[in-house]
C-alpha positions as CSV (number, residue, x, y, z in Angstrom):
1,X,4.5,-2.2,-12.5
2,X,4.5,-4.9,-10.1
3,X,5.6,-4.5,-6.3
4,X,6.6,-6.0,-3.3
5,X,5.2,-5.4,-0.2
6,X,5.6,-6.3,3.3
7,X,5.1,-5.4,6.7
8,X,7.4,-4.1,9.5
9,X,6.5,-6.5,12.0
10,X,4.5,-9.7,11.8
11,X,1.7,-10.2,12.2
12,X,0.4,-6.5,12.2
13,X,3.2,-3.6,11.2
14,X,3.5,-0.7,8.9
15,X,3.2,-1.6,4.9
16,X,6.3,-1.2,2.8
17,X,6.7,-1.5,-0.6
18,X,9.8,-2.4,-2.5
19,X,11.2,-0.3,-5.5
20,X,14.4,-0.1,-7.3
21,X,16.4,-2.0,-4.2
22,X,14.8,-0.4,-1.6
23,X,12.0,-0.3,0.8
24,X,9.6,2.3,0.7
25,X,7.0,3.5,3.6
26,X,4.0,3.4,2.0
27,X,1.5,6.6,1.6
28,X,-1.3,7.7,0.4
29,X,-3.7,10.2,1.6
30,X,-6.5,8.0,0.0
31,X,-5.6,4.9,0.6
32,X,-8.4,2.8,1.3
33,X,-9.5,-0.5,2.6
34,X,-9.6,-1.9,-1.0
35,X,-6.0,-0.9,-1.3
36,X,-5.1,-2.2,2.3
37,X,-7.0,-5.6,0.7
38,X,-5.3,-6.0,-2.2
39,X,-1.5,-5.4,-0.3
40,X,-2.5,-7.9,1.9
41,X,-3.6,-10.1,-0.3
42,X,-0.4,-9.9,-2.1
43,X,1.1,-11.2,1.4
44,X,-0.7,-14.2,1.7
45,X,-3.6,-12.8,4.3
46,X,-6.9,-12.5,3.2
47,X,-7.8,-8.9,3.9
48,X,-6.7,-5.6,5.7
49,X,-7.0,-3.0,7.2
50,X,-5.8,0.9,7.2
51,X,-4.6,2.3,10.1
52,X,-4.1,6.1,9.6
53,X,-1.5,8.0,11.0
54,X,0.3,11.7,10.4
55,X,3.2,9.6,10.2
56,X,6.3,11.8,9.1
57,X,9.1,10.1,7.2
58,X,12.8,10.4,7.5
59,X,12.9,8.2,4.1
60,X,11.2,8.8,0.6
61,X,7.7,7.2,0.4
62,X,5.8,5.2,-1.8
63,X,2.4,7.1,-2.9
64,X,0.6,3.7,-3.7
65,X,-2.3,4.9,-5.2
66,X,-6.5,5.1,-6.0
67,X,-7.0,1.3,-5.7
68,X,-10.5,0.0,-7.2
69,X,-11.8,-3.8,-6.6
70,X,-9.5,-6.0,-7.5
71,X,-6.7,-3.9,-8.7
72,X,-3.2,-4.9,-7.6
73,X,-0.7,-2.7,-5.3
74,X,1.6,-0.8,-8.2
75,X,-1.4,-1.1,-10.8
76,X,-3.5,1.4,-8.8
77,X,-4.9,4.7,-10.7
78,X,-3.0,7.9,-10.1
79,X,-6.0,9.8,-9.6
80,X,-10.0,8.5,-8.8
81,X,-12.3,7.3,-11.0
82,X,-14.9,8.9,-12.0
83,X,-17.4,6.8,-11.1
């Protein structure tokens, strides 16, 4: 699955990722720097950065995933790899 992703304000903001005609907060409890990379990537920037926050939503969010080098956002792994 392959999906948007922007940010709330430009240059720095709060990632969202688009899904069925909407735009989705993203989440993830282990969201890391590679996943930050690879969303930002998919903006045009050449890296990123996670900011973490007990952000609470008044929207549904978008879990984005276990991302692994050179993964892309919506093609993350569900759950860690082994490694």
């Amino acid at each position: 699955m392959d999906l948007d992703v922007q940010l709330s304000e430009y240059p720095r903001g709060e990632l969202r990722v688009y899904k069925s005609g909407v735009w989705h907060p993203a989440c993830g409890s282990n969201f890391t720097a590679t996943g930050a990379s690879a969303a930002c990537q998919k903006m045009g920037y050449t890296y990123g950065r996670v900011h973490v926050t007990d952000q609470a939503y008044t929207v549904d969010s978008m879990f984005l995933g276990f991302c692994e080098p050179g993964q892309e956002i919506g093609k993350c792994n569900t759950q860690p790899m082994n490694g």
